[in-house]
Each structure stands twice: as structure tokens, then as C-alpha cells.
C-alpha positions in Angstrom: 24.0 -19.6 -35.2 21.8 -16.5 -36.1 18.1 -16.6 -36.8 18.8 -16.8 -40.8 21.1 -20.0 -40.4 19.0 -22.1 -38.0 15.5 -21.1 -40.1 17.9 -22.5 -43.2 19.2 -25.2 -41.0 15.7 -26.1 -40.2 14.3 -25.7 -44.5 17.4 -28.2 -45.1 15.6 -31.1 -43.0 12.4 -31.3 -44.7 12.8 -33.3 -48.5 12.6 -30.8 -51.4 9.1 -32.3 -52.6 7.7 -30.8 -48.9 5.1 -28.2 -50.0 4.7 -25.3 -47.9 1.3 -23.1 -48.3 -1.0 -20.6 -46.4 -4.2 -20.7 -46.4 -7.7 -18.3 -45.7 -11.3 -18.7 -45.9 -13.9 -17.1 -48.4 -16.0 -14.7 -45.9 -13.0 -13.9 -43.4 -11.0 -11.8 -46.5 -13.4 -11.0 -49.8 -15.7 -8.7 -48.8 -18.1 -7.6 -51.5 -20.9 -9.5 -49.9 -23.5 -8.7 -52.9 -21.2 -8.0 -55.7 -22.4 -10.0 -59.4 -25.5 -11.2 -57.6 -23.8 -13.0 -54.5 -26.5 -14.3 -51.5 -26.1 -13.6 -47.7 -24.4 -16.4 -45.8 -25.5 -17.0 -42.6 -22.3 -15.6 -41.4 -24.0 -12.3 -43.1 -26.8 -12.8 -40.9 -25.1 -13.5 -37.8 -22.7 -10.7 -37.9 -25.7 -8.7 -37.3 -26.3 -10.0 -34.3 -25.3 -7.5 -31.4 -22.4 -9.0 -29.5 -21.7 -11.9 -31.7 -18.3 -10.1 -33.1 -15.5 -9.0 -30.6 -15.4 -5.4 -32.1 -18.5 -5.2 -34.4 -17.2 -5.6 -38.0 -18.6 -7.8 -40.1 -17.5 -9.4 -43.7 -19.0 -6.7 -45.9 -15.6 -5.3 -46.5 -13.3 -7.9 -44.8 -10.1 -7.9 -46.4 -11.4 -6.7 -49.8 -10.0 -9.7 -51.2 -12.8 -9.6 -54.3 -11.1 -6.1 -55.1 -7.6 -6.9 -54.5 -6.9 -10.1 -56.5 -3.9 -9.6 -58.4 -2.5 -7.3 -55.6 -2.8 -10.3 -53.2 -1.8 -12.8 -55.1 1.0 -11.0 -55.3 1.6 -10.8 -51.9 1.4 -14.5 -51.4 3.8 -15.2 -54.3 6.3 -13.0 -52.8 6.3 -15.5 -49.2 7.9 -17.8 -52.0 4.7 -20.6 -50.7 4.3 -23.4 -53.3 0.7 -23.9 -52.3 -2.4 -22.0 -51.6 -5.2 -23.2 -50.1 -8.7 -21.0 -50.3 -12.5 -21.5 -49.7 -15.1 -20.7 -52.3 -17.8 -19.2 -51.0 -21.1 -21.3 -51.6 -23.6 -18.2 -52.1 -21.7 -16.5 -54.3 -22.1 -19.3 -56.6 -25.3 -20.6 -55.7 -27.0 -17.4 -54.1 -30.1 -19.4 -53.0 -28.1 -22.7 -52.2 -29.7 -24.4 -55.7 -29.7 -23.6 -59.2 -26.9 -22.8 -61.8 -23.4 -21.1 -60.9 -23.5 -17.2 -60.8 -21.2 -14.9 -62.3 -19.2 -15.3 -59.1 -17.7 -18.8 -60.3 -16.0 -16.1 -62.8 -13.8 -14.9 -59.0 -12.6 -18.1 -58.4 -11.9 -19.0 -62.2 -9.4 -15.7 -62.4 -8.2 -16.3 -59.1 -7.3 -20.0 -59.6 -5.5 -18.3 -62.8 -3.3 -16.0 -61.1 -2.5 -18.8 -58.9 -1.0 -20.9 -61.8 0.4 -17.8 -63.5 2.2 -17.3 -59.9 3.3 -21.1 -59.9 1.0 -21.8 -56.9 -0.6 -24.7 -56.5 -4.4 -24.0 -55.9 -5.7 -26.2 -53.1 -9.6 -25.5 -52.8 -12.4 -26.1 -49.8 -16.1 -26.1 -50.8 -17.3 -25.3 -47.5 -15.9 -23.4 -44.9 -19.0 -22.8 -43.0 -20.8 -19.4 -44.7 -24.0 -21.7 -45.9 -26.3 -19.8 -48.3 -28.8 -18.2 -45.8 -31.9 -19.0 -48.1 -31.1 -23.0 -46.8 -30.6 -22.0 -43.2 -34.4 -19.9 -43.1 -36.1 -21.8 -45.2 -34.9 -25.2 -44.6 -33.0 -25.5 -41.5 -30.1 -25.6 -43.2 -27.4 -28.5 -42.3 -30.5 -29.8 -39.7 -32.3 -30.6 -43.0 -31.0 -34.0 -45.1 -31.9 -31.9 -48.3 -29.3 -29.6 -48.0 -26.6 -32.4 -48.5 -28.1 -33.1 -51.8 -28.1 -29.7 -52.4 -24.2 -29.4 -51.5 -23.9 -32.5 -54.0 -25.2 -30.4 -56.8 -22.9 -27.4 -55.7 -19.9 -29.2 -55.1 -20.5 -30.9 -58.8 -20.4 -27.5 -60.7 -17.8 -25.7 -59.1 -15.8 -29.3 -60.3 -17.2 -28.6 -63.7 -15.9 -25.3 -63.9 -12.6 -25.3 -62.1 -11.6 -29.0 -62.2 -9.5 -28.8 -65.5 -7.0 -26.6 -63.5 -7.4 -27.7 -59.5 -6.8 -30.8 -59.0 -7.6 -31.2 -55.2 -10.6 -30.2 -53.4 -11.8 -30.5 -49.6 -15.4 -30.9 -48.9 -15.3 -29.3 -45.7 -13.2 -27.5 -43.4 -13.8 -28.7 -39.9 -17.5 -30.2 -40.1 -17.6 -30.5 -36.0 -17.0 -26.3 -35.7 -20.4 -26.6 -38.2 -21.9 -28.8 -35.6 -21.0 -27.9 -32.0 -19.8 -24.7 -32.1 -22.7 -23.6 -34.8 -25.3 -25.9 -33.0 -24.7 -26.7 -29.7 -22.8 -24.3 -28.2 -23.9 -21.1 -30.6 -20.8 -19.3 -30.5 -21.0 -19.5 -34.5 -23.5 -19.1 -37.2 -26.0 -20.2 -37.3 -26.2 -19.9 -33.4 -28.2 -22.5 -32.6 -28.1 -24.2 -29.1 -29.2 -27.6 -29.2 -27.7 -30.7 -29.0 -29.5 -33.3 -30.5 -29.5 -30.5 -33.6 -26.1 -30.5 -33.3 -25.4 -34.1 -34.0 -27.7 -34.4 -36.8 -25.3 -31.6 -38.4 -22.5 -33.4 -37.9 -24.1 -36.5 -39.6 -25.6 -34.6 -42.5 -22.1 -33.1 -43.4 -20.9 -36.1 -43.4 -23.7 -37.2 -45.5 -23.0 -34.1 -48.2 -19.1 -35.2 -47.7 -20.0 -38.3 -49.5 -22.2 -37.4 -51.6 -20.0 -34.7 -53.0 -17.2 -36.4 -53.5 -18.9 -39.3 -55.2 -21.0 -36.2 -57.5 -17.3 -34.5 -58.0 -15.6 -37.9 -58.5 -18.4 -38.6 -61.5 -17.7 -35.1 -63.4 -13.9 -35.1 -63.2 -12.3 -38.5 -62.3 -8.8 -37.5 -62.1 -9.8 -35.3 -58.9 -7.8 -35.7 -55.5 -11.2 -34.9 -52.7 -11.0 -35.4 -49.2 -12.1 -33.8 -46.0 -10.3 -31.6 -43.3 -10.7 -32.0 -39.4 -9.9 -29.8 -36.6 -8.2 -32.6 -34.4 -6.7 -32.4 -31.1 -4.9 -34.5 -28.8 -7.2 -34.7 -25.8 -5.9 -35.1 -22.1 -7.6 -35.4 -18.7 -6.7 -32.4 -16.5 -6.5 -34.6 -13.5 -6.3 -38.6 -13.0 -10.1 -38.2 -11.4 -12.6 -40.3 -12.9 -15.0 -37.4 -14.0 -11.8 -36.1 -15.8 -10.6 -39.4 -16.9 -13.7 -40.1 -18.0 -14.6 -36.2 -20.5 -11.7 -36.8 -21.8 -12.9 -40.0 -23.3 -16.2 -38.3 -24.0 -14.5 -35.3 -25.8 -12.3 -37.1 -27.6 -15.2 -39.7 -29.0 -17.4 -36.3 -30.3 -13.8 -34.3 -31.3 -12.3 -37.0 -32.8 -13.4 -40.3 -33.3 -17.0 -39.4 -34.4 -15.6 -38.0 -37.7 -12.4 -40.3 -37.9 -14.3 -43.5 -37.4 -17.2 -42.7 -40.0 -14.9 -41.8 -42.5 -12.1 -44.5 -41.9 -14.5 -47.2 -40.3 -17.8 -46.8 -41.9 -19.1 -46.0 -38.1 -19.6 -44.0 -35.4 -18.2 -45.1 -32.1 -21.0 -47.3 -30.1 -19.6 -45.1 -26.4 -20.9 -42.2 -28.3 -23.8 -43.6 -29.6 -24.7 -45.1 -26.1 -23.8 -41.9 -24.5 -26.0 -39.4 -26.9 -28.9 -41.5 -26.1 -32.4 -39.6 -27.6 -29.4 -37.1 -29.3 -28.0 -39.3 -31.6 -28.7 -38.5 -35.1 -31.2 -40.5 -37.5 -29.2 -42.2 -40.0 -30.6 -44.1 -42.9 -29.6 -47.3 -44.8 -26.5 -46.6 -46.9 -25.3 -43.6 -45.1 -22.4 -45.0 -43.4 -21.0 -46.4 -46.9 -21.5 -43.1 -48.8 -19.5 -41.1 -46.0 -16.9 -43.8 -45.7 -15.8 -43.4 -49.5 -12.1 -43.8 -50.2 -10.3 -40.6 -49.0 -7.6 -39.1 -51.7 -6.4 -37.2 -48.4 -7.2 -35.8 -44.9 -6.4 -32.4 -44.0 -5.6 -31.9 -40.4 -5.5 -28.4 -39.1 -4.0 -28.6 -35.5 -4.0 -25.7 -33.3 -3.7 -26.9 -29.5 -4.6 -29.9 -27.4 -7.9 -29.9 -25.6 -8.0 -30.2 -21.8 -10.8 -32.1 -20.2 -11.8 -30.3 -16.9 -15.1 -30.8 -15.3 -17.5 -28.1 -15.7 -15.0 -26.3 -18.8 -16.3 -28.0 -22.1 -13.3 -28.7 -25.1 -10.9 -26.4 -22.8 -8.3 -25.2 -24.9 -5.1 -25.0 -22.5 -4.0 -26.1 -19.5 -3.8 -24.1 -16.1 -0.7 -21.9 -16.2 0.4 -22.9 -20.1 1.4 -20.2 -22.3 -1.3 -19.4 -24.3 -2.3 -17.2 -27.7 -4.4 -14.2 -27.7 -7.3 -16.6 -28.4 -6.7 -18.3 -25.0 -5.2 -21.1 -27.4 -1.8 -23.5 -25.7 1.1 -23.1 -27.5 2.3 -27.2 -27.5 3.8 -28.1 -30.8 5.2 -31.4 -29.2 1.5 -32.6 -28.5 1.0 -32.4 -32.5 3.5 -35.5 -32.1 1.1 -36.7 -30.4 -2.0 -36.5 -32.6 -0.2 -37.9 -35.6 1.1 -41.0 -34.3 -2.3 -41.6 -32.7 -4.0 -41.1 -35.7 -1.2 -43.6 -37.9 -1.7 -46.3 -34.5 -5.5 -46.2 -34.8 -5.8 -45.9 -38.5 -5.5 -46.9 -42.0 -4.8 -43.0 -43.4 -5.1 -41.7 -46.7 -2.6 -39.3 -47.5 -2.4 -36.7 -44.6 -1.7 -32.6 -45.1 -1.9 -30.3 -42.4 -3.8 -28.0 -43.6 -3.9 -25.2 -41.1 -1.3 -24.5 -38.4 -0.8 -21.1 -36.8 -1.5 -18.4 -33.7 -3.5 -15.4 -33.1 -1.6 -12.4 -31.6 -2.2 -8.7 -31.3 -0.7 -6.5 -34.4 0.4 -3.5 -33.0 2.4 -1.3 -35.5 4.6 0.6 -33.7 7.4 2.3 -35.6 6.1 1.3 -39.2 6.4 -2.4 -38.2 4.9 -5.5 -36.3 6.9 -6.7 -33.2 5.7 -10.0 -34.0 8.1 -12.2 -32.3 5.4 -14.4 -30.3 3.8 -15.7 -33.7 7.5 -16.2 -35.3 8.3 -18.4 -32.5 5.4 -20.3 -33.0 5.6 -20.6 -36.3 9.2 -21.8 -36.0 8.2 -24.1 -33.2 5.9 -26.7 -35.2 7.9 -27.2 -38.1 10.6 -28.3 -35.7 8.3 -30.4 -34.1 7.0 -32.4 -37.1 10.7 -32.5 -38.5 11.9 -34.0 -35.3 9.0 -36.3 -35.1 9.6 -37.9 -38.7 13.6 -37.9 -38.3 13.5 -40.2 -35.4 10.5 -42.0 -34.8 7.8 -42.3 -37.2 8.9 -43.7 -40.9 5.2 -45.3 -41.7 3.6 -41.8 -41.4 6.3 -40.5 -42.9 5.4 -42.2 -46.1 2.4 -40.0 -46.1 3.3 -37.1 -44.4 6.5 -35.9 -45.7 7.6 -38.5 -48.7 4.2 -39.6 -49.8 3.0 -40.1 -53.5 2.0 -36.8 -53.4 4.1 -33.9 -51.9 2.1 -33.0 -48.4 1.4 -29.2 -48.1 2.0 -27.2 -44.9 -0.6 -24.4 -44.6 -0.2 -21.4 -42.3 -3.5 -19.9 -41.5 -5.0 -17.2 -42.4 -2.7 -15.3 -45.0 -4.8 -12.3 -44.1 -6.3 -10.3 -41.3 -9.2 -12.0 -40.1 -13.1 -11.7 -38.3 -13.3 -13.0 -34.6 -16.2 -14.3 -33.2 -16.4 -13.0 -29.9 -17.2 -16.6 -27.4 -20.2 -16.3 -25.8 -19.3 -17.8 -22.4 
């Protein structure tokens, strides 16, 4: 069987309702960082910082995206993708983080357009971590409660204004990257490193989760909102108890902290207990805003995490083949997260919203040898085929045959800024 058959082989086992999509994020491909008025992020800010980027660029050109509209949606219409999945880039409708919409709700409006036009289904994420610097200086930014009202009030015009013609929105693309890798560890904007900080993020973007959908749900009530999580399966690198033990650690923060406040209306008590003077200050009503009725979760799966003493979240394990991001390549342990998640929970719909591998592009004779991220791609889709063919009919009711079709989202459609890790 050549390549063409078994990839056709392979399309023939998923139901025809099975959306596929790709997917990128506002400041990683637009550019135009001041165009109609638009506000530094605190990615803008952060990009400044020496050493924060593996090779210095920043996001004032990116992939010109702002520029390149039509040429780019062209680009993803000829993939032949069903379903597009983009970010909208909070200060370029809110420069300050407050106040009415800018001109730049006018991108998003054509771009959601040329989307339809294309017969693309627009899929859109309010935040995807570039927060309006004016919050981060003046207020703290996600430190402060304030600014998950203030994401409320964003969140409820950009459903004013684009709600008539997308129909589902996520909050927030992976709130714990915001929190721990943003706040605790500092490898991201804003590059804060401070724990206790850290876990009062992850509580007030939970907070503005709630908020917003509740805000979004009272402007348009025939919107689909939910949330997506970077979730990993998490394993102990060795059957010693300080392993045995991180890995129950890393999976409470990684997994069940977000999971069990949205699903449960709680955060897990081993947390709690083990957070101590960290935990965050909640108030009186909190738990039931962020635990509103999910229309879906979005999943974006990458690799498992390995717990090792002494190596915090490790990505792989010792001697695994890996991406150029250090990353594991194990498309059998996303088995392994999904029917975790359907034994431990009552889900909502579930999409995987981002799936994918960073590699080197080298052009060499006009083209990309790109044969490591083909057979990755390849890889998962098997995988979650597999998965649902044999074993797991009550997730498949939501994962591949659900009330809605489930979109499959390859991430990034475009080239893309890396943060260089500060380790």
C-alpha cells in the first residue's frame, strides 16, 4: 500500500461528520502590533527582554497575518480543513484592557468573513495569553481579581460583534501556561516567578472563564463557550516514592486543578493541603461561577509529562524520541488521557483542539524534507481512530459521533515565535 492509499485508508475510518481544522494564535502570526490603534501585549513587552526569544524576533512583523488575510485564507482553504480555529487578540480590541471595541474588531469581522465565504467553520479563542499590557503595569494583571471582570466586559463585545456568525468561542487557551509557566516558572510573559502568584492566576482565569461565558451567554444565547486545557497524561519516571509521589503532585496542578473546578465545582483538597500559604483566596460564589455548564472542552495534547525528581513537568522520557522542542512523540498515551478523562468525569462535548510537532524547516532544493512532522501527524489520528474502533464507545459519543461534529486542530497553520526556556 503506498502513502496515498493508507492516508485514504486511514480518512475512511473516521465518520464523515469528523471535522478536521488547524489552528494559530493572534500574536504568533499578525504582526502589525500598532496598526488602527492596537495596545502592546505583554508579549510586546516581553519580547524585549534580552534572551527571552530563542533568536531575537519578536511579533511586530510575525507572520504578517493582519496584511495577508485573503492570501492566507486562501492557503488554509486549499488544505481542504472544514474548521479554523484563531485567537483574537484582546488589545487590539480593547488597547487599554477596558472601554469600547477598536477599529481592530473590524480584522476579525472580515476575517471571520472570508472564513465563511471559504466554507470554514470559524472556531474563536478570546485569550491566548497576549493580555493588554496597560492591565499587567498598572494592575498586576491576571494577579488582580479586577481584570476578570474586565475580561467579562471584553469577552461580551467581541460576542456582540461577531456572535451572529461564530457560533463557538473558548475563553482561554491553556489557563495553567498563563499561570505556571507566566508566573511561577517565568519562561513566559509576563515573567513572573512566584508561586503563590501563580496560583491566584490560575484561580482568577478561572474566575473570568465564568464570568465570561455567563456575560457572552446573556448577549447571544445560542452560543456554544467552553474552555481549552493543555492536558497530559502524567507518569512516575521510577516506582520510587518521591517519583510516585510528583507525579501525583503534577498531575493535581496540570490536571485536576482545572478539571475538577470546572467539572466538580472544586479544587482538589491534596492540592489545597499541599500549597499551604500558596493557595489562592477565593471568595463565596467563585466555585459556582467557574463550574458553569461547559458547551465543550478543548483538549490540546502534545506529550505526556514525566515526573523525575529535581526536573519539574518533564516533557519526555530518558531515551524517547523527541521533537525539536525536546517534546515525546507518544500518540498511544493520548489513549490514555481520554479515557482517563471519560473514567473520572462527566464531559461536555470534547474537541482536540491542538495536536502537532515542532521540527526544523530546512528548504533544501525548493522544498521541506519534512518527513518527521508527517509521521507525526499521521501517527495520532491513528491513534484516536484505533482508540474509538475498539475500545471506547461512551467517549465516542462525544468525540467522534457527538451532537456536534468534534474538530481536529493541527497547530500552528503558520510559522511561529519560540520562547527560548530559561532553564
Amino acid at each position: 500500500m503506498n502513502d496515498r492509499e493508507s492516508l485514504d485508508e486511514l480518512a475512511n475510518r473516521f465518520p464523515s461528520s469528523f471535522v478536521w481544522g488547524v489552528a494559530s494564535s493572534a500574536f504568533q502570526i499578525e504582526g502589525a502590533t500598532v496598526a488602527d490603534g492596537k495596545g502592546a501585549s505583554i508579549w510586546d513587552e516581553f519580547c524585549r527582554l534580552p534572551g527571552v526569544i530563542a533568536d531575537g524576533s519578536d511579533g511586530k512583523t510575525a507572520c504578517d497575518h493582519y496584511n495577508r488575510l485573503e492570501s492566507d485564507l486562501d492557503l488554509i482553504a486549499g488544505l481542504g480543513v472544514g474548521a479554523y480555529r484563531f485567537s483574537i487578540s484582546w488589545p487590539r480590541i480593547q488597547p487599554t484592557g477596558s472601554g469600547e471595541a477598536g477599529p481592530g474588531i473590524d480584522f476579525y469581522s472580515r476575517l471571520v468573513d472570508g472564513l465563511l465565504e471559504r466554507d470554514i467553520e470559524p472556531f474563536a479563542t478570546l485569550y491566548h495569553w497576549d493580555l493588554p499590557a496597560a492591565l499587567q503595569r498598572e494592575h498586576g494583571g491576571w494577579a488582580d481579581r479586577n481584570t476578570a471582570y474586565r475580561f467579562a466586559e471584553y469577552a461580551a463585545l467581541v460576542a456582540e460583534r461577531l456572535g451572529d456568525r461564530v457560533r463557538s468561542f473558548a475563553t482561554h487557551n491553556e489557563p495553567w501556561v498563563t499561570a505556571t509557566i507566566g508566573h511561577e516558572l517565568g519562561h513566559f510573559a509576563p515573567g513572573i516567578k512566584n508561586r503563590a502568584m501563580a496560583m491566584q492566576v490560575s484561580h482568577h482565569c478561572l474566575l473570568s472563564h465564568g464570568l465570561a461565558a455567563k456575560a457572552m451567554r446573556s448577549s447571544r444565547s445560542n452560543l456554544d463557550v467552553g474552555i481549552v486545557l493543555n492536558l497530559s497524561p502524567v507518569y512516575s519516571a521510577t516506582d520510587s516514592p518521591a517519583d510516585t509521589m510528583l507525579a501525583a503532585r503534577e498531575d493535581g496542578l496540570l490536571v485536576r486543578w482545572y478539571m475538577d473546578a470546572l467539572l466538580r465545582g472544586e479544587y482538589p483538597a491534596d492540592i489545597l493541603e499541599h500549597l499551604a500559604a500558596d493557595a489562592p483566596q477565593i471568595q463565596d460564589g467563585d466555585a459556582q461561577l467557574i463550574a458553569q455548564p461547559l458547551d465543550f472542552l478543548g483538549v490540546n495534547y502534545y506529550n505526556p509529562i514525566v515526573s523525575i525528581a529535581g526536573r519539574p513537568f518533564s516533557p519526555a522520557r530518558e531515551g524517547a524520541i523527541v521533537t525539536d522542542m525536546g517534546w515525546e512523540v507518544a500518540p498511544a498515551n493520548l489513549t490514555d488521557l481520554l479515557m482517563r478523562l471519560d473514567r473520572d468525569y462527566d464531559l461536555p462535548p470534547l474537541f482536540i483542539t491542538e495536536n502537532g510537532a515542532a521540527y526544523p524547516d530546512l528548504v533544501i532544493d525548493g522544498g521541506v524534507k519534512d518527513e518527521d512532522r508527517r509521521a507525526y501527524i499521521e501517527s495520532h489520528p491513528s491513534i484516536r481512530v484505533s482508540m474509538c474502533a475498539a475500545t471506547l464507545s461512551g467517549l465516542c459519543s462525544t468525540t467522534l459521533n457527538g451532537p456536534r461534529a468534534t474538530p481536529s486542530a493541527l497547530g500552528s497553520t503558520m510559522s511561529t515565535i519560540r520562547p527560548r526556556p530559561a532553564f
